[in-house]
N, C-alpha and C positions, 0 to 999 in steps of 0.2 A: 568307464570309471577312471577319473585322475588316478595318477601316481603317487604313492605318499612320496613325501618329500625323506628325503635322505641326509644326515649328517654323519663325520665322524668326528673322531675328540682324538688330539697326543698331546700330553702334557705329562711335566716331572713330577705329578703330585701323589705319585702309589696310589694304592687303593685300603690303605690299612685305614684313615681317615677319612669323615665324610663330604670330601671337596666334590668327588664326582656326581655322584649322589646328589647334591645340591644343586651343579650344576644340569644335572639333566631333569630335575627338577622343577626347575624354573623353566626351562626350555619348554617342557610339558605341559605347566601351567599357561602357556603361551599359546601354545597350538600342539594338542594332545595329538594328533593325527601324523606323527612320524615317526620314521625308524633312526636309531641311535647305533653305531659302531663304533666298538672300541679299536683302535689302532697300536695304543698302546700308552701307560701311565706311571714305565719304568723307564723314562729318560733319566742319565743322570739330573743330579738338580744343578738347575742354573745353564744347563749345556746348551747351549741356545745351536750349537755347532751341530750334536749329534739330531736334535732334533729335526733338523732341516735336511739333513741325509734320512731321515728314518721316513718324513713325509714324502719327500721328492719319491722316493723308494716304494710306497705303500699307494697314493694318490690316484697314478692312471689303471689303477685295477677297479676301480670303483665307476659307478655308473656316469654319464654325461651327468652335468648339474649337480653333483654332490655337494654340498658344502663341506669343506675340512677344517674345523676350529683345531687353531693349536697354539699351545700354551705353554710358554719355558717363557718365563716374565721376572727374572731377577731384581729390575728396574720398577717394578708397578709401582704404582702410586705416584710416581714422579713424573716429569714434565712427557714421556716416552710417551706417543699417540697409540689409540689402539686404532686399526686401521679393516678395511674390509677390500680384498683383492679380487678381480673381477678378470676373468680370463673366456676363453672361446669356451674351457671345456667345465671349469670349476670357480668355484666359491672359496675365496679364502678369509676365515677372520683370526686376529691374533695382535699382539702387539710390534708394534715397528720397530723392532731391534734385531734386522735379519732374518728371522726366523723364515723369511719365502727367499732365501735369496735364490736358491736353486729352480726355484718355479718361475721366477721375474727370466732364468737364462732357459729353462725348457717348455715353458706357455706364451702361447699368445696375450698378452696381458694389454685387458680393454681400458679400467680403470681401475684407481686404486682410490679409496677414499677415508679422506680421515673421519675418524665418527667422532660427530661431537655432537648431534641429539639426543642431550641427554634424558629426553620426554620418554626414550625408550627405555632406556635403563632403568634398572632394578634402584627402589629408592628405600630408605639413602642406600649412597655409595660405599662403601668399604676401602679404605685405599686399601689394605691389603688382601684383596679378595675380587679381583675383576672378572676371575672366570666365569665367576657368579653375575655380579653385578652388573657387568658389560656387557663381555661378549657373550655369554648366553642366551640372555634377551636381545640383543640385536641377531642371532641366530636363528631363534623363535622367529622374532619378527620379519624376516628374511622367508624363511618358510610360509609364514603367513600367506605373505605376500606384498609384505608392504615395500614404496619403490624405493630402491636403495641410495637417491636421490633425496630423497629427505631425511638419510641418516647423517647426514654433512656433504664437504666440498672435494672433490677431485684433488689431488697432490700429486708432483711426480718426484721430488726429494725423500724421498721413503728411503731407508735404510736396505742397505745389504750391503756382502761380505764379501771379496772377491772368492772364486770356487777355483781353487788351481790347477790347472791344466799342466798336462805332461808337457815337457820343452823337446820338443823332437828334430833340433837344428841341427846335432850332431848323428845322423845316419847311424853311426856305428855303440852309441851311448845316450838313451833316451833318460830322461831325466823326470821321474814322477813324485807321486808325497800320495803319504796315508790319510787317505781322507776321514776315515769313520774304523773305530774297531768297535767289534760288537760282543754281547754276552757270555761268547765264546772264547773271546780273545782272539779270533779273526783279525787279520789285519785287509780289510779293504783300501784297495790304492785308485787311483784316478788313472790308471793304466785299464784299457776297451780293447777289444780285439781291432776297433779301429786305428792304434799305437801299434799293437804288436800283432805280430800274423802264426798262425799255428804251426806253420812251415821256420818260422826263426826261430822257436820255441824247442821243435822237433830235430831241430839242427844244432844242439846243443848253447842256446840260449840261458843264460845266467842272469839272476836277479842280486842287487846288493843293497841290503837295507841298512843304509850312514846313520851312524852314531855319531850325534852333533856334538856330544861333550869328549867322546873318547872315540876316535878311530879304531884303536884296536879291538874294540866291541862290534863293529860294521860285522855283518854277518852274509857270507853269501846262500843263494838258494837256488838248486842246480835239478830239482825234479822238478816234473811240470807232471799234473793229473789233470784226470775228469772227474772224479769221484772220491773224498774222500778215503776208503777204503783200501785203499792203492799203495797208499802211504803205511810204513811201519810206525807204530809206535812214538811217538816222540821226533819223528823224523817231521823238519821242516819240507813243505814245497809250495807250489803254486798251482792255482786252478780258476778258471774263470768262473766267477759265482753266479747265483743265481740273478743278481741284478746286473753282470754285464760287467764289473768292476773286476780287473784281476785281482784275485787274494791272495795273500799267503798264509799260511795255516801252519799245524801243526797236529797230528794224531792224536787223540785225549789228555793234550795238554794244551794251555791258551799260549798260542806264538805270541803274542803280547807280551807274555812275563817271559818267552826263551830270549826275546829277540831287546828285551825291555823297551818294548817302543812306543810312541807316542802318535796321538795325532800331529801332523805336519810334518813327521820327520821324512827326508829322501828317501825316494828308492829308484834305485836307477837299473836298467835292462841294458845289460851288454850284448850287441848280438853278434854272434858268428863269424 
């Protein structure tokens, strides 16, 4: 027996209204024979940034050949292509405003293609409603099995974002930024244990999170955990998360609002 075919879906659009529902919908109506996972439908809205941390994040846990539709499309209707991303391991469709930049730097990427047969799409079109109208049926039809050669032409101008990487030229003051904070108020930074080694950490290793408007607010963060639990109350520290990302946290409170910080803001690792 085949496989069924496999999708997932992340998009800003909640689940209080019926966008997903339509969308998997139409998808079904297309080719009833596959399985559907949700990743998640509480991006903020319009964050095309968190989105792309959430999929990169979620993506190689899923089987070879997945398709990963994803949707944070602030721009639709407008000139912005919806495009279909083609890699060794996955399927991506979405519109071309970033949203894979993180996959374009950690996938093999075969092709990437603009869709503009619109013979697949859902008719009429809605400009404000592609998840429906586009990419769901070309999703469908994807799983079908139709060749994704006839959904339009090859592009290599495709949109992305640059992902910022730590500056590690100074030995002694590594220089990272907060890539993603999450539901928690976590602050995920772009610091790997391939930046920092658990031995600089354990050797009295300092973090300091720059306040671009006010210096005097820069905060530094002088515990290093494994767990959570380790930490007292309200006390800031750092721990490697579950994706690999250093984080800094905060005990049942969001470091977010202690530390007021943002995506992009520095955080730099002084060591020993």
């Amino acid at each position: 027996m085949s496989k069924r075919p496999l999708m997932t879906l992340l998009t800003d659009f909640g689940t209080m209204d019926h966008f997903i529902a339509a969308m998997k919908g139409v998808i079904l109506n297309i080719h009833r024979d596959v399985d559907i996972v949700d990743i998640s439908h509480d991006i903020p809205p319009h964050d095309v940034f968190a989105a792309a941390f959430v999929l990169n994040n979620a993506m190689s846990y899923f089987p070879r050949f997945t398709t990963h539709i994803a949707i944070v499309d602030p721009t639709v209707g407008s000139a912005r292509r919806p495009i279909l991303v083609m890699t060794d391991n996955y399927n991506f469709i979405g519109p071309d405003n970033g949203i894979f930049s993180y996959i374009y730097q950690s996938e093999t990427v075969n092709r990437v293609i603009h869709i503009t047969a619109d013979y697949y799409f859902r008719q009429p079109v809605c400009p404000t409603f592609h998840g429906r109208d586009v990419f769901a049926p070309i999703a469908g039809y994807l799983a079908k099995g139709v060749d994704p050669q006839k959904m339009g032409e090859p592009i290599t101008d495709y949109v992305r974002f640059d992902v910022p990487r730590p500056d590690v030229s100074d030995p002694k003051r590594l220089r990272g930024a907060i890539l993603h904070i999450d539901r928690f108020g976590n602050c995920f930074t772009n610091f790997t244990k391939e930046h920092i080694q658990l031995s600089a950490l354990r050797a009295g290793g300092k973090f300091i999170v720059i306040h671009p408007q006010d210096p005097a607010k820069s905060r530094e963060v002088t515990k290093v955990v494994t767990h959570y639990a380790e930490a007292q109350p309200n006390e800031l520290f750092a721990l490697f998360s579950s994706t690999g990302n250093l984080e800094i946290a905060a005990l049942k409170v969001p470091a977010a609002r202690v530390l007021e910080a943002r995506r992009g803001m520095e955080v730099q690792f002084i060591v020993p």
